[in-house]
N, C-alpha and C positions, 0 to 999 in steps of 0.2 A: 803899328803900335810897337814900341821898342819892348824887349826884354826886359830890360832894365826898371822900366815901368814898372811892369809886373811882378817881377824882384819887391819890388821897393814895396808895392800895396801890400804883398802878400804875408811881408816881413814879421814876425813876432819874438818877443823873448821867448828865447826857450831854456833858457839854464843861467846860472850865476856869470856873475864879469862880463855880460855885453854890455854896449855903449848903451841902446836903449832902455836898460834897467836905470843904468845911472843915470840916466837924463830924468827919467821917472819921479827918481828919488829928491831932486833938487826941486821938484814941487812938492813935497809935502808940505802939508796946511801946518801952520806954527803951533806949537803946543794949545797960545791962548785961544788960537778961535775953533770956535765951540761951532756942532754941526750937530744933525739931526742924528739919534743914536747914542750921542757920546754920553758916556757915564765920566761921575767924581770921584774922587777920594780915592783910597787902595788900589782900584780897578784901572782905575785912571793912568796913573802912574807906573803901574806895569803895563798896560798898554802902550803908554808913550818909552817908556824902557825896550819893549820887544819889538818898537817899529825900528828904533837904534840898532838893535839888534840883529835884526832883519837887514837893514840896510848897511850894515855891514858884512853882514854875509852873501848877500847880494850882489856887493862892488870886491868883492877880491875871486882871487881865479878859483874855478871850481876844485882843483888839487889839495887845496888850503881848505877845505870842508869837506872832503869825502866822506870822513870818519865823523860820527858824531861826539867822542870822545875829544876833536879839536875845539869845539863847542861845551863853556861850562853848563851843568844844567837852566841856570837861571836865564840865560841867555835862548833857549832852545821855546819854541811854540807846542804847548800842551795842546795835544791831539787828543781827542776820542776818537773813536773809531764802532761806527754802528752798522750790523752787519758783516758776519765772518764766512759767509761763505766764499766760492771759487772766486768770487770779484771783490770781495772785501779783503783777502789773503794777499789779491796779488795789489791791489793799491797800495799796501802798508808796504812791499816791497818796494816799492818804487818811488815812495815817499823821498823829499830832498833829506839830509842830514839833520837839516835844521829844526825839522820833524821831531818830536818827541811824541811816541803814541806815551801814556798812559794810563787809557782804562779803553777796554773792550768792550761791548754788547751786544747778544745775540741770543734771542731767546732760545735757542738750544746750547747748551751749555760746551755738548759735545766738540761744538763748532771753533767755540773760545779755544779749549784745548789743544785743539789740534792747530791753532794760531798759533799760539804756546809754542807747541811741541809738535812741529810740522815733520810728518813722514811724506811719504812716494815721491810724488811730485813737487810738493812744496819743501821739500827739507830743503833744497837748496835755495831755491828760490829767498825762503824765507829762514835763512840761515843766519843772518846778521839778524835779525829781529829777536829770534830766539836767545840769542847768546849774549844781547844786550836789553832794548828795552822790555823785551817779553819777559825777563823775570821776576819786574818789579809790580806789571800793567796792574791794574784793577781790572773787576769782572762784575759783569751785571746783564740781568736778563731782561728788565726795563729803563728803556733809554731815556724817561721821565727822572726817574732813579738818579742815574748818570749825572744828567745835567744840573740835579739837586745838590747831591753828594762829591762831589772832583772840581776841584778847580780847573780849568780847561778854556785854550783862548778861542779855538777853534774845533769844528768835529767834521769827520769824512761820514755820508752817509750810503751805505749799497746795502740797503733791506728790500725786501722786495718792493714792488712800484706801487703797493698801495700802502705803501707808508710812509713813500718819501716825502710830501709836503705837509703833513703832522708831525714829523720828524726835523723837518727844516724848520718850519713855524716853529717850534717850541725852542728851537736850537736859536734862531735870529729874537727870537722876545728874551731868551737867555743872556744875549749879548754877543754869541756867540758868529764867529765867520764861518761860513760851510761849504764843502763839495759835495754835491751832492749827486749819485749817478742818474743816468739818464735809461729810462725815460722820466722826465720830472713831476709827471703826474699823470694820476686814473681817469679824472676827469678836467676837462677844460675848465670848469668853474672856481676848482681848488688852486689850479695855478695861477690865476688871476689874483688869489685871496694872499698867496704868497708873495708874489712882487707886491702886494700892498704892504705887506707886514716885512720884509726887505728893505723897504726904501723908507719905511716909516722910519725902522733903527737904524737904518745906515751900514748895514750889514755887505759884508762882498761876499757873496753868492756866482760859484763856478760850478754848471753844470757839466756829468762827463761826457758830454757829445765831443768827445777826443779827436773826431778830422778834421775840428778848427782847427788844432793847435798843429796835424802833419802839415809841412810846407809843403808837399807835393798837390794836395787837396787844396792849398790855398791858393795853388799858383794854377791850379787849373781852374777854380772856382773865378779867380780874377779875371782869368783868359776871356771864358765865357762873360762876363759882368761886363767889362770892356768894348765886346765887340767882336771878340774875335773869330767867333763865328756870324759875324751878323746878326740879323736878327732874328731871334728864335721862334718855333713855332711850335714844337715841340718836343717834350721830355719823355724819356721812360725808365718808369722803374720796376724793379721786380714784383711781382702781385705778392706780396706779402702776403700769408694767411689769417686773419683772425681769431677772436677768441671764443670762446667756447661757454655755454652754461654747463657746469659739471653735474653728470650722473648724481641720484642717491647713494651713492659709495656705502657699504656696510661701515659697521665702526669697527673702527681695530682699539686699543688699548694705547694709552699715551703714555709714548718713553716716560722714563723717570726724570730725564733731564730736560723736558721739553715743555716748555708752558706753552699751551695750546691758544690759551685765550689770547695771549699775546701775540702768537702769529696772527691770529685772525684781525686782531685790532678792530681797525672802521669797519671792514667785512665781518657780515653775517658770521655767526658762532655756530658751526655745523658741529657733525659728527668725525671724529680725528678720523684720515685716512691716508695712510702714505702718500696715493697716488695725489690728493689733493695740492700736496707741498713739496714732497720732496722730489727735487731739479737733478738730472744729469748724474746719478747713481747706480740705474738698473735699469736693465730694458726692459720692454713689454714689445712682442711684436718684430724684434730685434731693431729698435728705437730707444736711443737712451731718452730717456723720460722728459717732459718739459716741467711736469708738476703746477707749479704755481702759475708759470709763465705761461702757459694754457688756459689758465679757467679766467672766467671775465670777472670774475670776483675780487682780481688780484690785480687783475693785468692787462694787456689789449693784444697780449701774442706778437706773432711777429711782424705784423706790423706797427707796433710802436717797440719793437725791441730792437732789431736789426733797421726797421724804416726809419726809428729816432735817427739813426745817424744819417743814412744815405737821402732821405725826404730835407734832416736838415742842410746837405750838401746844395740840395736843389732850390732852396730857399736863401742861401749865400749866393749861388751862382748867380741868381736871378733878381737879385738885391733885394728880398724881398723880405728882411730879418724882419720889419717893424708893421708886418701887414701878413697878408694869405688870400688862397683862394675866396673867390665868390659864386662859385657855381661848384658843384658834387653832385656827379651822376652814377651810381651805380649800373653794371650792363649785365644782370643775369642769365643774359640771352649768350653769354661770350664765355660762360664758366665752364673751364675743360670738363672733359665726358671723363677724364680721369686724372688722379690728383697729378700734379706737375711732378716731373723727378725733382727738380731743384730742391723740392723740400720735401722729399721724401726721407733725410734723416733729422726733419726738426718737427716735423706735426704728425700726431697720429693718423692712420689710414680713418675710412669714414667708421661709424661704431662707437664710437665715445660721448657722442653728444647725448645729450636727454632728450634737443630738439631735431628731426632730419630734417627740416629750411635751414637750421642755423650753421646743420654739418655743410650743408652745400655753398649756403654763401660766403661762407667764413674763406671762398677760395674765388669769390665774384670779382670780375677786373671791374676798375674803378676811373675815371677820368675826373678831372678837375680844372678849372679855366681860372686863369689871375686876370679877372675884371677883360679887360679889351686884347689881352697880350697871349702868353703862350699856353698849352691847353698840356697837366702833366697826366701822364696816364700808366698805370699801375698794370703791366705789361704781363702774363704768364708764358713762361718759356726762358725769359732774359734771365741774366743772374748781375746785371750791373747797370749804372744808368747811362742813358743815351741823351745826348742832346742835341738836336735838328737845329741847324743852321742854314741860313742864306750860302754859306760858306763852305759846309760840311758837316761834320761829326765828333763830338768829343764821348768818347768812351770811360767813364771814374768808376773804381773801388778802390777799396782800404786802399792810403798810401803810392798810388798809382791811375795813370791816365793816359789816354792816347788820342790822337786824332787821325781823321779821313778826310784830306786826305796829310801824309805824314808831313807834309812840308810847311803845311799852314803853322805849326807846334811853335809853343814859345819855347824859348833855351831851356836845357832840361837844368833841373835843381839840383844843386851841390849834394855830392852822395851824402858829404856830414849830416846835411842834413834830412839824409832820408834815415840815417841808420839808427836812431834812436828808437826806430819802430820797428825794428827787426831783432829777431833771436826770442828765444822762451826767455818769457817772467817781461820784458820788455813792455809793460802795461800804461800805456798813461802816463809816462815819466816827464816830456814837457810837457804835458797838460796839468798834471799837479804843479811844476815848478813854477808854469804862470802864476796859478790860485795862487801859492806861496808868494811870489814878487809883486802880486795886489795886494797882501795881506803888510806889505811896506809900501808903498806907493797910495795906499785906500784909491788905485786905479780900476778902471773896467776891466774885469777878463777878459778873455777871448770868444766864449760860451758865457755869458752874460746871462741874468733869470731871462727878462723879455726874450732873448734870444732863442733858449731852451724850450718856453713858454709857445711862443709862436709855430715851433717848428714841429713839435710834439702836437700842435692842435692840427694841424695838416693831418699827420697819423690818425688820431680821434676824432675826423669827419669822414675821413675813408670808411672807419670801422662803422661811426654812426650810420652814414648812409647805407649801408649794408648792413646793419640792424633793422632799420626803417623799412628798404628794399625802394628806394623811391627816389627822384630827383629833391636835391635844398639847395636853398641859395642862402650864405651865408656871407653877413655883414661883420670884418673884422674889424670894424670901428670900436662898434659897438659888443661887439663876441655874443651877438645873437643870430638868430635865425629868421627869415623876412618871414614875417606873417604864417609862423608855424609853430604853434605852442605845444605841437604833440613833438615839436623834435627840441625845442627850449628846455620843455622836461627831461631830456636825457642829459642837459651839460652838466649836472652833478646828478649827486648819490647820495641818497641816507647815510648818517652815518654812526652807528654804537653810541649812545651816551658816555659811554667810558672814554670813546676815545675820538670825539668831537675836534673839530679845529680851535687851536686855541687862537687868542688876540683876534 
């Protein structure tokens, strides 16, 4: 299999003035024809203004738009942006030019702020933001609010995971095009409900599972898909931990700037407690905190935080974006006598849980079979994925890959384009810039909903089956479960009247 091949599959836009944007562009649908989504009048017409606009900032060299200032306002895509914390900071940095955030959201107020008026880490980072669109942004603590109040073509959404597909729903029946971070949903049920409400309006929806868009990942992703290890038999990935039912927490008193109810959203309305929410601020333990990203209320932990990405690596490799396993076994006979180092700085020691089954499984290896083919298994000890071949071995994380033995390797990747994912603040910079070159082209991303959708359910059948403690066999035709209604009730979740799915 030549190089060059794999070159070529692996290839995607990743910034302004390549040939593949402008070839893109020379298919846009004509003003008249009319597609599912499309709005009249007012809307219309500044739609069909900003794909103009778009597309031309798309086909001239990226030097000629660095600065948002070469771009009139009217010209630039009205951004929201929901969600300010550590992931919602640094996207707005790395947003393209053409970018225009303004208005913020984040139910703590303090968070907006410090968007605003970024100190330690982020001053630099978010220095341009500050000193330009940050002093105009709007600010709002609910993102229903926003999308009422602001004219806005587009919104970035990085709130926590149990609110990103009521956040994206509301944002695609808005009209609105979205990024939305990954993982893309709490339960499997809801993302389903989302590509419906997506494709009804015609919406471009880019999930951030950011290793599509490294070429390093894609050119190893290809390697494997190809052949070039043969044929596989099996995968392994890092046993991700689980998520947790949170303690009774005592109540503590709620900031002044903090509306409480609104964090909790679809999730149950407890009693406010730091440890509940707040991420990556203080240790306990000498563990900086997970907060939200810990409790199941919220989230699926690290295996749909960290596994979004690497599980969806293993689902490109394997070409398996449009389908998933059909067999999950859980193996609690296999679950270390003590917790793994690898994550010993992202989960707490045992003690936190309410349940002690759920402290122990939440660290259960896992295996999973795709129908007749390779069998992937959720490995404790490893910290990257392995992939068994006829041939060999390929070795991926972030941005990097290797193989055993070294000779079989396809040609390594133009360092240009490794180095967009290297150095602080460096976040997601061609993976926004695709969303953005869809949002002129009305082409597919690279992280596509279905894409997102599938690979994140991988993660939330790991977790399920470890919930259950049992073997399931699951049908991704259909996104059920074969003749097992005690595990069909787990693909959704109650959810708040207040803050139900809309459309």
């Amino acid at each position: 299999m030549a190089g060059r091949d794999l070159q070529r599959d692996a290839r995607i836009v990743l910034g302004p003035g390549r040939q593949p944007v402008r070839s893109g562009l020379e298919r846009l649908r004509p003003d008249h024809e009319a597609g599912a989504g499309e709005v009249t009048g007012a809307l219309a017409t500044r739609r069909r203004f900003l794909t103009r606009s778009l597309a031309a900032a798309v086909t001239v060299c990226g030097a000629a738009i660095r600065s948002s200032s070469a771009l009139p306002p009217s010209a630039r895509l009205r951004v929201g942006v929901i969600g300010c914390g550590f992931r919602g900071k640094y996207l707005i940095a790395n947003l393209p030019p053409i970018a225009h955030v303004v208005a913020l959201c984040d139910c703590d107020r303090r968070r907006m702020a410090v968007t605003r008026q970024p100190q330690g880490d982020f001053a630099e980072v978010l220095a341009d933001f500050a000193a330009g669109d940050g002093r105009g942004v709007a600010e709002f603590q609910d993102y229903r609010r926003m999308l009422d109040a602001v004219r806005l073509d587009a919104v970035l959404i990085a709130a926590p995971d149990h609110h990103h597909v009521g956040m994206a729903m509301a944002a695609c029946l808005a009209g609105l095009d979205v990024y939305v971070e990954k993982p893309l949903s709490l339960t499997i049920a809801e993302g389903r409900r989302l590509i419906d409400v997506a494709n009804r309006t015609g919406r471009v929806v880019q999930v951030g599972s950011q290793q599509r868009s490294m070429e390093v990942n894609r050119v190893g992703c290809a390697f494997v898909r190809h052949g070039g290890l043969g044929k596989i038999t099996l995968v392994e990935a890092p046993n991700y931990p689980g998520p947790l039912t949170p303690p009774n927490f005592p109540a503590e008193p709620v900031p002044a700037e903090l509306d409480w109810n609104l964090f909790c959203g679809p999730a149950p309305l407890t009693p406010h407690h730091r440890q509940r929410w707040v991420k990556d601020e203080f240790k306990i333990d000498g563990l900086l905190w997970r907060g939200w990203d810990l409790w199941r209320d919220y989230a699926g932990h690290m295996l749909t935080n960290w596994g979004a990405h690497s599980l969806d690596m293993v689902q490109f490799a394997l070409g398996q974006d449009a389908t998933g396993p059909t067999e999950i076994r859980p193996w609690p006979e296999r679950i270390p006598s003590e917790m793994d180092a690898v994550w010993s700085d992202k989960t707490p020691p045992s003690g936190y849980a309410a349940d002690p089954r759920e402290d122990r499984m939440r660290f259960c290896p896992v295996e999973m079979r795709y129908g007749d083919g390779p069998v992937l298994r959720l490995t404790p000890g490893i910290k990257e994925l392995v992939f068994h071949g006829e041939r060999g071995r390929l070795f991926m994380s972030r941005n990097k890959f290797r193989t055993e033995p070294a000779e079989i390797a396809p040609p390594p990747v133009d360092p240009e384009q490794v180095a967009p994912w290297n150095g602080v603040g460096n976040v997601a910079r061609p993976h926004l810039q695709n969303w953005i070159d869809c949002l002129a082209t009305r082409g597919r991303p690279v992280a596509p909903l279905e894409v997102g959708h599938r690979s994140v359910t991988v993660c939330h059948l790991g977790n399920l089956a470890r919930e259950l403690g049992r073997p399931l066999r699951w049908n991704p035709v259909t996104e059920r479960f074969v003749n097992d209604p005690a595990a069909d009730a787990l693909l959704d979740r109650p959810r708040r009247r207040e803050f139900e799915l809309p459309g």
